[in-house]
C-alpha positions in Angstrom: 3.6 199.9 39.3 5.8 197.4 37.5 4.6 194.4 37.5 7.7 192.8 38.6 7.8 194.5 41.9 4.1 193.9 42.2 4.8 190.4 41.8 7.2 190.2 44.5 4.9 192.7 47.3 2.0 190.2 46.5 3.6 187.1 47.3 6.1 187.9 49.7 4.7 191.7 51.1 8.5 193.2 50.5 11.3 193.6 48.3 14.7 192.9 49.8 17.9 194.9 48.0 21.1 193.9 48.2 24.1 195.3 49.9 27.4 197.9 49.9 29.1 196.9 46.9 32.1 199.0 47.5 32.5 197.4 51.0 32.5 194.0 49.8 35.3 194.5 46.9 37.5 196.1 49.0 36.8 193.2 51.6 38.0 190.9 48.0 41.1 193.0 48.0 40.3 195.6 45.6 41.9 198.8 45.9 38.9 201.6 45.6 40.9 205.1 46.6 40.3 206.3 42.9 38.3 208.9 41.6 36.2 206.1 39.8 35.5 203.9 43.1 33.9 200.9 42.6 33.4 201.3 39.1 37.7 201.2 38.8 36.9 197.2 38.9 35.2 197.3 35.3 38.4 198.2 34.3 40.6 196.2 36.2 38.3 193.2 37.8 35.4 192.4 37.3 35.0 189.5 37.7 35.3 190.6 41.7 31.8 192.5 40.5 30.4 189.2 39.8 31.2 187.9 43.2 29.7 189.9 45.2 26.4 190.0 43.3 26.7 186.6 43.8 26.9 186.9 47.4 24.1 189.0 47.7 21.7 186.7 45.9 22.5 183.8 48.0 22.0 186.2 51.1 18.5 186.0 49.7 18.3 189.6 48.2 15.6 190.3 45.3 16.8 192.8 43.6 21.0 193.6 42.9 22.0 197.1 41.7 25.1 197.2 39.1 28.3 198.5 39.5 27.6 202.0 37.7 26.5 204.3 40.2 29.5 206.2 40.2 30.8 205.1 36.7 30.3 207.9 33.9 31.6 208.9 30.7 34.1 211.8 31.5 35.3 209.8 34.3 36.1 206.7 31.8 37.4 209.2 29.7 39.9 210.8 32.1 41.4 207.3 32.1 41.8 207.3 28.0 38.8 205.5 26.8 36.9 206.8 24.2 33.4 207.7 24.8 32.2 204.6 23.1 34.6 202.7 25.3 32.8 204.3 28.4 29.7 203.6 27.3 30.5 199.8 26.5 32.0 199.7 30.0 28.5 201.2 31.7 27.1 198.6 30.1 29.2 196.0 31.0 28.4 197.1 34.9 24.5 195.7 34.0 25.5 193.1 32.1 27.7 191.7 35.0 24.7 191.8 37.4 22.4 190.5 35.0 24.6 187.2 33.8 24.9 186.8 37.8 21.3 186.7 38.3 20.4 184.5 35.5 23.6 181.9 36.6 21.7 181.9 39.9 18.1 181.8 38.6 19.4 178.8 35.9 20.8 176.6 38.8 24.1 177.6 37.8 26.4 176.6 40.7 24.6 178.8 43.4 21.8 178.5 41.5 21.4 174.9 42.8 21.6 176.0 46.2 19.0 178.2 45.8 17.0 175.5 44.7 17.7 173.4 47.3 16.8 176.4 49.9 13.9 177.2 47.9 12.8 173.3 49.1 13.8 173.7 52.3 12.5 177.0 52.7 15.3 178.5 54.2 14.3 181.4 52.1 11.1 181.9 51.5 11.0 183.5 48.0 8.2 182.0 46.6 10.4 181.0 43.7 10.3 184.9 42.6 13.3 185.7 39.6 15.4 188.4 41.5 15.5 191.4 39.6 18.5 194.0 38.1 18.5 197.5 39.0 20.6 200.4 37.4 22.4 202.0 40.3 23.4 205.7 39.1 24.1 208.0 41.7 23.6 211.6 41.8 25.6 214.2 40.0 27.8 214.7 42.7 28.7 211.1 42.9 30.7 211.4 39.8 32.9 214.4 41.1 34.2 212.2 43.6 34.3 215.1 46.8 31.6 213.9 48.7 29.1 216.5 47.2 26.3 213.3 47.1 26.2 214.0 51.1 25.2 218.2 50.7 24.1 219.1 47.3 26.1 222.3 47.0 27.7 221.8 43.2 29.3 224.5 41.4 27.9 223.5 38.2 24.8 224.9 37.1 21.3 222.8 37.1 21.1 222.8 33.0 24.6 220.8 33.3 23.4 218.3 36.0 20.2 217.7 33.2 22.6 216.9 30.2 24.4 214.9 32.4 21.9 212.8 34.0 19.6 212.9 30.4 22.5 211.2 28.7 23.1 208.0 31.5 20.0 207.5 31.8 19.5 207.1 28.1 22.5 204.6 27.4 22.1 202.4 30.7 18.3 202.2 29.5 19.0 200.0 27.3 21.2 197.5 29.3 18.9 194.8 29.5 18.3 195.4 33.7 14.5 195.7 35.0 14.9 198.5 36.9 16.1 202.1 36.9 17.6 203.3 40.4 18.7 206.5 41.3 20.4 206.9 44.8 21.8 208.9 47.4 19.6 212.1 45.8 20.4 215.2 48.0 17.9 217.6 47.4 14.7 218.3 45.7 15.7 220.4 42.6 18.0 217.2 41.5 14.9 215.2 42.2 12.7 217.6 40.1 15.5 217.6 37.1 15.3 213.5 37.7 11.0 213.9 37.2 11.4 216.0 34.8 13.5 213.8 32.4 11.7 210.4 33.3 8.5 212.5 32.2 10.0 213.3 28.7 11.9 210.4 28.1 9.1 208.0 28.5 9.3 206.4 25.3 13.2 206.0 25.4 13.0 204.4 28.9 10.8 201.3 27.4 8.3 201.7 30.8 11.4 200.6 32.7 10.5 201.2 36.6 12.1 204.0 38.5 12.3 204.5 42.1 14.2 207.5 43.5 16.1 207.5 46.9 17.5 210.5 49.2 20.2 210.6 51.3 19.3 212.8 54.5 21.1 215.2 57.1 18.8 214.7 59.7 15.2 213.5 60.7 13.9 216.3 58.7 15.8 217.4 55.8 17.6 215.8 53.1 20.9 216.2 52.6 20.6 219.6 50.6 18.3 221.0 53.0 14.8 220.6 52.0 12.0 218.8 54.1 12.5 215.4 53.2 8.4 215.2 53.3 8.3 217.6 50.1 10.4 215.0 48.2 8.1 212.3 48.9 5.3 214.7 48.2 6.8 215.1 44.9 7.7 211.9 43.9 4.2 210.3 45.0 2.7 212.9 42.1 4.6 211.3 39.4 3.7 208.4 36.9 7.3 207.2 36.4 8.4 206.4 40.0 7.3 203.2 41.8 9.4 203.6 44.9 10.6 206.1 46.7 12.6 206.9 50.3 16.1 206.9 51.8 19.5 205.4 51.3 23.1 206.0 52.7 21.7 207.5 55.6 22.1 206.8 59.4 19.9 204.3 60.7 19.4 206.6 63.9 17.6 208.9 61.8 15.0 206.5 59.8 12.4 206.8 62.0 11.9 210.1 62.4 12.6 211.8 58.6 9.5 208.3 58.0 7.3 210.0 60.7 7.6 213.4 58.5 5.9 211.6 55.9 2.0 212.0 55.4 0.5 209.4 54.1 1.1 207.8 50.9 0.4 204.9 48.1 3.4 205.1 47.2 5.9 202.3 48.5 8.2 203.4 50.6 12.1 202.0 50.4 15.0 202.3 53.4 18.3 200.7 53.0 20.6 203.0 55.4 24.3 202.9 55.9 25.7 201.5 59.0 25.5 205.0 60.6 29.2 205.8 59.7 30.3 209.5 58.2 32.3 209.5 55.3 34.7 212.2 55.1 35.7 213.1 51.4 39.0 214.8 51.7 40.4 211.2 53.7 38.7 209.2 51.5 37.7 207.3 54.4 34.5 206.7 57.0 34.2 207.5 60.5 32.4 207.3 63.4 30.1 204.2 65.1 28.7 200.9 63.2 25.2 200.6 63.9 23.6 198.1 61.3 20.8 197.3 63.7 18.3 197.9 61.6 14.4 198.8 63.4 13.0 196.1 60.1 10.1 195.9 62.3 9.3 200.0 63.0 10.0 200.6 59.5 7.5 198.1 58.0 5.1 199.7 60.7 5.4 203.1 58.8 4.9 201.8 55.5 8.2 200.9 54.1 8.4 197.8 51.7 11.5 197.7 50.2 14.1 197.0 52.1 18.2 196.5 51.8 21.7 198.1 52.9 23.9 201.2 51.9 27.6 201.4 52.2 29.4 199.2 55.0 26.8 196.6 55.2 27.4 193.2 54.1 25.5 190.1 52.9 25.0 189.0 56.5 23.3 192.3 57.1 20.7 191.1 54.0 20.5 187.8 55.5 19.8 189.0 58.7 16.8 191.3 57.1 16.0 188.7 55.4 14.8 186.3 57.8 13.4 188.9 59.9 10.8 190.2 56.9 10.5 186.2 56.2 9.1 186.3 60.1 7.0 189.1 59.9 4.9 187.3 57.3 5.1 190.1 54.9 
């Protein structure tokens, strides 16, 4: 395992991950019904991006994911860059996060409030450097239809490789300490995922991986396969240090963790607040629930915790102080 999330389990016995981003720009005023979502503010405002990275680390979060999980290079390009454009833009989306984290690390403004915390332990990070994760989301993420939630693309398996073979490769070299891929539906995207972490090693510079699924019910991920064959899978790979379940309805946590045998491997839940999002509306529905079972989910083994889409800093900070209480 890296030794930067090692760090972090030993001293503290979690990881704590940050928030929705979208949720939180839009909550800034940005206007996110675009084909790009949240990655339509490295073109027009970052500097929102920054903000709410910001936020998150003073809710006490140890790890912040960029702003490129939906961001891509025919997407950039559909909006006239040039592919080296794109690319410098992906970039930008780490480098954001990253000059966030070190402004907070450096006692840069916030960062002198984290100090004073730190003294006061309000919150209990055993002066541990938050980390950056790479968010990129699945190949359906980039399509923008809602195909991250079932799986069922049109393009072939050999085009979702090239596609994820080349992001990975460029956001590699960003400078962030971790490589994050979220909202996986099914298992064959997961296997292509393996597949190129396996072959790629020596272009990844031993970054850390962890993998996440989002998941239709207690069972199955979002594709259809048992949830506990994705774990299965992941758990026999040497590139993966984490591995669970995002953007999913709390509601369901418990059960799809139950599915799982038991593993080394540490387990990661940050759920969305138990809302439906419903691509042709471009919009969410259903019930909030962002009471999270911390507690019954540490039980089973998870150690990395945080929130999806709709949940806010408070939401971290709430977490927060109820790992803090556990004792780790």
């Amino acid at each position: 395992m890296s030794r930067a999330l090692t760090e972090h389990l030993e001293k503290q016995g979690f990881v704590l991950l940050d928030g929705a981003l979208a949720t939180e720009l839009e909550q800034k005023g940005a206007d996110l019904n675009d084909p790009l979502w949240s990655a339509r503010c490295l073109l027009e405002s970052p500097e929102l991006i920054s903000e709410v990275h910001s936020d998150y680390l003073r809710a006490g979060a140890d790890v912040i994911a960029s702003a490129t999980y939906q961001a891509s290079e025919a997407g950039f390009r559909e909006r006239g860059l040039s592919s080296k454009e794109a690319r410098a833009l992906m970039q930008e989306g780490v480098d954001l996060a990253v000059r966030a984290r070190n402004d907070f690390w450096l006692g840069d403004g916030s960062g002198d409030s984290y100090n004073e915390k730190i003294a006061g332990g309000e919150i209990g990070r055993d002066g541990l450097k938050p980390l950056v994760a790479v968010s990129m989301g699945p190949f359906g993420a980039c399509l923008h239809d809602g195909s991250e939630y079932h799986g069922n693309y049109t393009s072939n398996w050999r085009e979702v490789s090239v596609f994820h073979r080349e992001r990975m490769l460029w956001l590699a070299e960003a400078g962030a300490d971790l490589l994050a891929f979220e909202t996986i539906p099914s298992l064959p995207e997961a296997e292509i995922l393996l597949e190129l972490l396996e072959k790629h090693v020596n272009d990844l510079h031993g970054l850390p991986t962890w993998i996440s699924f989002s998941c239709k019910d207690g069972q199955h991920v979002s594709h259809g396969e048992p949830f506990r064959e994705c774990i299965e899978l992941i758990a026999g790979s040497r590139r993966v240090v984490a591995a669970g379940i995002n953007c999913t309805a709390p509601s369901l946590v418990t059960e799809l963790l139950r599915s799982v045998d038991a593993t080394d491997l540490p387990l990661m839940v940050y759920p969305n607040s138990g809302e439906t999002w419903v691509a042709h509306a471009h919009c969410w529905l259903g019930q909030s629930d962002t009471d999270f079972a911390i507690e019954e989910w540490f039980d089973a083994g998870v150690r990395l915790f945080g929130g999806c889409c709709r949940t806010r800093p408070d939401d971290i900070a709430d977490m927060r102080k109820t790992l803090v209480a556990l004792g780790g």
